[in-house]
C-alpha positions as CSV (number, residue, x, y, z in Angstrom):
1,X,73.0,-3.1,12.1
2,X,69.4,-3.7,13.6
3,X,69.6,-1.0,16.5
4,X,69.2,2.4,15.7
5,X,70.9,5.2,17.1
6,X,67.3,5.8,19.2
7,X,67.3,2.6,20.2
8,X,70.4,2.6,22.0
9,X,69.3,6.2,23.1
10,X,66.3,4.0,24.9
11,X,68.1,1.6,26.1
12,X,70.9,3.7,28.1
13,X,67.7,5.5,29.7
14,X,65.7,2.2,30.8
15,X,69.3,0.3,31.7
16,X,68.1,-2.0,29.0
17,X,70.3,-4.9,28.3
18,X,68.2,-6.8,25.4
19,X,65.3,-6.0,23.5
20,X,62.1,-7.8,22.4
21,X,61.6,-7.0,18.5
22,X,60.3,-8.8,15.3
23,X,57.6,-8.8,13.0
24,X,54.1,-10.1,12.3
25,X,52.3,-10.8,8.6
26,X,48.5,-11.6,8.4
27,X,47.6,-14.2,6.4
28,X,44.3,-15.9,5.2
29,X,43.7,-18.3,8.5
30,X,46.6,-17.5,10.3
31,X,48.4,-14.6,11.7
32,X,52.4,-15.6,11.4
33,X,55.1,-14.0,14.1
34,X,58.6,-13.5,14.2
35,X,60.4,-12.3,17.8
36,X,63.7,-12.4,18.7
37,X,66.0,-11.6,22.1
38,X,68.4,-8.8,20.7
39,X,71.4,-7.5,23.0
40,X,71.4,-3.9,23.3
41,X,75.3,-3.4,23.2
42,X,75.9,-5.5,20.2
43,X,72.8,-6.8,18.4
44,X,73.4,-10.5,18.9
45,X,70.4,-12.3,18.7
46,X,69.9,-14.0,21.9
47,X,66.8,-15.9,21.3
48,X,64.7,-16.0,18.4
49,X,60.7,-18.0,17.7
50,X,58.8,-17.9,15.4
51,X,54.7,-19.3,15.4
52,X,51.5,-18.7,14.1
53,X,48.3,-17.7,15.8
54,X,44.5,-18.6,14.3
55,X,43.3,-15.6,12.8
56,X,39.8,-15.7,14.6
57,X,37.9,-12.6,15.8
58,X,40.0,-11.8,18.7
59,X,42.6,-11.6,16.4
60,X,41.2,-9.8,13.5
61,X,40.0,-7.1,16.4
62,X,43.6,-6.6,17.0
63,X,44.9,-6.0,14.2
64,X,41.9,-3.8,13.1
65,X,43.2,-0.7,15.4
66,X,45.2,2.1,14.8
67,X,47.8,0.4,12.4
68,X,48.0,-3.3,14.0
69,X,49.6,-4.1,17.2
């Protein structure tokens, strides 16, 4: 099960139906991004993409903060 019992806490406050979650993974030249549509009630995946953005200096700025994104 992907949704934690604070998640579903969260959602019941906001009225939230789906979520927006995934992960990201810097590599060498690229920065490489998994989302996905989640439904709050049950977990199933709506929607999912996954891409790649040029790790240039915007990017590397980014991920240089407090802990990433």
């Amino acid at each position: 099960m992907i949704l934690s019992r604070q998640v579903q806490r969260l959602t019941a406050q906001h009225n939230a139906r789906s979520i927006l979650m995934g992960t990201y993974a810097q590599g060498q030249d690229y920065v490489y991004v998994s989302a996905r549509v989640v439904r709050a009630g049950d977990a199933m995946v709506l929607g999912s993409a996954d891409f790649r953005l040029p790790l240039n200096n915007n990017t590397r700025s980014l991920l240089e903060g407090q802990g990433g994104w």
